[in-house]
N, C-alpha and C positions, 0 to 999 in steps of 0.2 A: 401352624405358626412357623416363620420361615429364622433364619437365623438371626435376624436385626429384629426380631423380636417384634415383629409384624403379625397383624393378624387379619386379613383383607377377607372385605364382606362381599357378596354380590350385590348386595342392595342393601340402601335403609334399613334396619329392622320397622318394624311398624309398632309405632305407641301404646294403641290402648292393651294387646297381649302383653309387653311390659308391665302396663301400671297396674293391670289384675295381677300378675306374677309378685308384682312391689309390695302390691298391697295385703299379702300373705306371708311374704318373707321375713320372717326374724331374725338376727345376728347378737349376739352377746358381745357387746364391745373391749377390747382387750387395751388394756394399759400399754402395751408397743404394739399398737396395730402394722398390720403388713397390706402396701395395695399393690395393685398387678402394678405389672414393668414394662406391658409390651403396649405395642400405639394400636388401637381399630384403627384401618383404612375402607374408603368406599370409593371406587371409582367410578365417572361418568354420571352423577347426581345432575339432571335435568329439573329445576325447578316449573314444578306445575301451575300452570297458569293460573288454576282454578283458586288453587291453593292459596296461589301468591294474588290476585286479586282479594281472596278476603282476607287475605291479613293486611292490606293497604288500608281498606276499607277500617278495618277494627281499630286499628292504630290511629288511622288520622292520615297515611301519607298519600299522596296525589294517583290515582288511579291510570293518571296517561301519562306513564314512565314508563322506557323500553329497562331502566336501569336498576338492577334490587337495592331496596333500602337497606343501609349498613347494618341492623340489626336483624334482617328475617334469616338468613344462614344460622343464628343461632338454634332457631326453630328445628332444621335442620341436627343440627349438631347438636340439640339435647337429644334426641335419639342417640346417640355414641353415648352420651353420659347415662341415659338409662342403660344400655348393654352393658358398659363395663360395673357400674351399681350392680348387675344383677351377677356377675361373675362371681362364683363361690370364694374365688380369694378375695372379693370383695369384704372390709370389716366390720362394716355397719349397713344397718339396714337401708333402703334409698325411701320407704316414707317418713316423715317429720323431719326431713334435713331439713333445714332456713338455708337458703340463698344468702350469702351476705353480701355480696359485691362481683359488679360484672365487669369487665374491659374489654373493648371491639375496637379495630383498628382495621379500617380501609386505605389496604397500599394503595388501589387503583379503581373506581368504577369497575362493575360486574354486570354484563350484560343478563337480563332473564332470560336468555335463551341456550345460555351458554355453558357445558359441561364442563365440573368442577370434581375435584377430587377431594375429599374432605378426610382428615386425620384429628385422631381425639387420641389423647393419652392422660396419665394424671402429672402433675404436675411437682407434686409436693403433699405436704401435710404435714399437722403436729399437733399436740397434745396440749390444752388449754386449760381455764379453771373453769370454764362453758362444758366441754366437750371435746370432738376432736374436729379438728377443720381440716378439708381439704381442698385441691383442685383441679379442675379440669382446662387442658388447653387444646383449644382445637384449632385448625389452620383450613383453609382453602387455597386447592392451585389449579390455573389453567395452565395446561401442559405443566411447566414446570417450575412454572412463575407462580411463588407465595400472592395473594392477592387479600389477602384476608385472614385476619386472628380473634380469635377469643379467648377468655381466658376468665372461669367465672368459681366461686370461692365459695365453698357450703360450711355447713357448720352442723353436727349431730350432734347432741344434747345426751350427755350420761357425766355421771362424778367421776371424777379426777383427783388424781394429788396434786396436781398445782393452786399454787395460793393464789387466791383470788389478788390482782392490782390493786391500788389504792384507787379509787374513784375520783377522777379529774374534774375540778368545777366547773359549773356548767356557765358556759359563754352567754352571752348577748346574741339575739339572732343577727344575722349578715343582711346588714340593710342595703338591698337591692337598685337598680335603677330602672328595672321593670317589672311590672307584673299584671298576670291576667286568670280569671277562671277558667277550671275547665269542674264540668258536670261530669260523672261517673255514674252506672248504673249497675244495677245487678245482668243487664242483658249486655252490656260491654264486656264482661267476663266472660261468660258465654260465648258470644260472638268469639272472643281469641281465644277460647278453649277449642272450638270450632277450625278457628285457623292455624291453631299452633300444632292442634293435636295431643295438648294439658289438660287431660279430663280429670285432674286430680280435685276429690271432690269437696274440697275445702272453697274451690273459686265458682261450684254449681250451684251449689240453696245453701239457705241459711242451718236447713234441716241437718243436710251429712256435712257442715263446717262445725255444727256445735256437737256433732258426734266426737270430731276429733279435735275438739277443746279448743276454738274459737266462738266468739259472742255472734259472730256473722259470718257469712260467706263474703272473701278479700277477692279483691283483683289479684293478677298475676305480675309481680313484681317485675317483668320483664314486656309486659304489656305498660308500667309506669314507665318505663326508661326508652319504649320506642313511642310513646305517646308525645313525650317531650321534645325526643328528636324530631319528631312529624311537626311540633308545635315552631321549632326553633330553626328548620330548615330552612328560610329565607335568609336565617344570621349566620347561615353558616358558608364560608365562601372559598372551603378549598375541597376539591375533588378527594384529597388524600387527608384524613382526621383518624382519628382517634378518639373516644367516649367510653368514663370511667362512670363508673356510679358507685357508691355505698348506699345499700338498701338499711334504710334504720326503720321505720316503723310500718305496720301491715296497714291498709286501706281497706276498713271497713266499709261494705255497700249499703243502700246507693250514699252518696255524699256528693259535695263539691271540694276541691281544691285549689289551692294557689301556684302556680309556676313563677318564680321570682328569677330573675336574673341580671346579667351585667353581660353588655358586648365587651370584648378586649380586641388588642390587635389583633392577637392570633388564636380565638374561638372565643368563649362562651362559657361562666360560670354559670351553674343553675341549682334550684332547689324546686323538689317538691313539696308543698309542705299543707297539714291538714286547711279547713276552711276558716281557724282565725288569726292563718299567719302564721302561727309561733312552732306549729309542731313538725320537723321535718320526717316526710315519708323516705324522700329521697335526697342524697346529695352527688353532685354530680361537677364534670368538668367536660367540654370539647377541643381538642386542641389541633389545628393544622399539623401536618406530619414533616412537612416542607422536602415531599418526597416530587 
């Protein structure tokens, strides 16, 4: 570790050694938890073709683009968030976190052929009446041009001394100016476990998701939010965006869903929501960067 509190890898770590490591690891959660301080770095990250063809493919986005879709770098850069999860200063354990909310912002188109440097550090955290939350922020640059952010928010589930909030009444759903289905299957999970390299086995069978206290085996909550983007990419008209999502409920397999939405001048609100409209999976926003 150099003095700026850098910790530079030679490569990716690789996934599925992580997620057998993850999935043996236990941590006793502390009342002032402590996370590391220093940033993972990877230099020269070449995205694989192979790779990146079947996540186009799983998602939905168009297969003859020289250009990475805004969201497959995270693919990438969960790798950096599994390594630092498994750092023993790490204070919770990295299986049963909930994903609560992702944010990716595209300064500039990203060539797929093109080496990037990728940086992860955490970001923050804090102690809630859920659990404790934290987050991860990861960057890309070519040479030394920022080109790319993410910035994605977990949530680990133990008791707390914070008072639980008062319960805000629940709204009217947000009546849309579009909408359309989309089918889901249990082999669409598959397929981007396959491409993502998320073999966590809650998104494989029904069998090891009711082990670990789910009714079904779910899609990949990061599979909903590039699905959408794949879905909404003709409404989207600036090379430079930004795309927030709040993940609210899991998508049990197989089903159908609704993508509802509104054009605005400068992007695109959206919702996922289960198949009678009313229950949202996802919420979401697009916004031009006006970069």
């Amino acid at each position: 570790m150099t003095a700026s509190h850098e910790l530079r890898l030679k490569r990716l770590p690789s996934t599925l050694p992580m997620l057998l490591k993850a999935a043996i690891t236990r941590k006793k959660p502390s009342s002032a938890p402590k996370f590391p301080s220093y940033t993972l770095e990877v230099d020269k990250v070449v995205c694989a073709n192979s790779q990146l063809q079947r996540y186009r493919k799983a998602c939905g986005f168009s297969t003859d683009n020289t250009i990475l879709p805004i969201s497959f770098l995270h693919v990438q850069a969960f790798r950096l968030h599994m390594k630092l999860m498994l750092d023993k200063q790490f204070p919770v354990s990295p299986m049963g976190c909930v994903h609560l909310s992702n944010s990716i912002t595209q300064l500039r188109p990203i060539n797929a052929k093109t080496p990037i440097r990728l940086t992860c550090r955490v970001a923050g955290h804090q102690v809630t009446d859920k659990g404790i939350e934290f987050s991860f922020h990861c960057s890309a640059f070519v040479d030394n041009e920022k080109v790319w952010e993410d910035t994605s928010r977990y949530l680990s589930r133990c008791k707390t001394d914070v008072a639980a909030a008062p319960k805000a009444a629940r709204s009217s759903p947000r009546v849309y100016s579009h909408n359309r289905s989309i089918a889901i299957g249990r082999q669409d999970a598959r397929s981007y476990a396959r491409a993502s390299g998320d073999f966590n086995p809650i998104h494989l069978h029904d069998i090891s998701a009711k082990v670990l206290g789910f009714k079904r085996m779910v899609i990949h909550g990061m599979w909903s939010k590039a699905a959408c983007l794949a879905a909404l990419s003709s409404e989207i008209n600036s090379a430079s965006y930004s795309c927030d999502v709040d993940f609210k409920t899991p998508i049990f397999l197989p089903t159908n869903v609704q993508l509802h939405y509104d054009k605005l001048a400068d992007g695109v609100d959206f919702e996922l929501r289960d198949k009678s409209g009313e229950k949202p999976h996802l919420i979401g926003r697009i916004r031009a960067t006006g970069k």
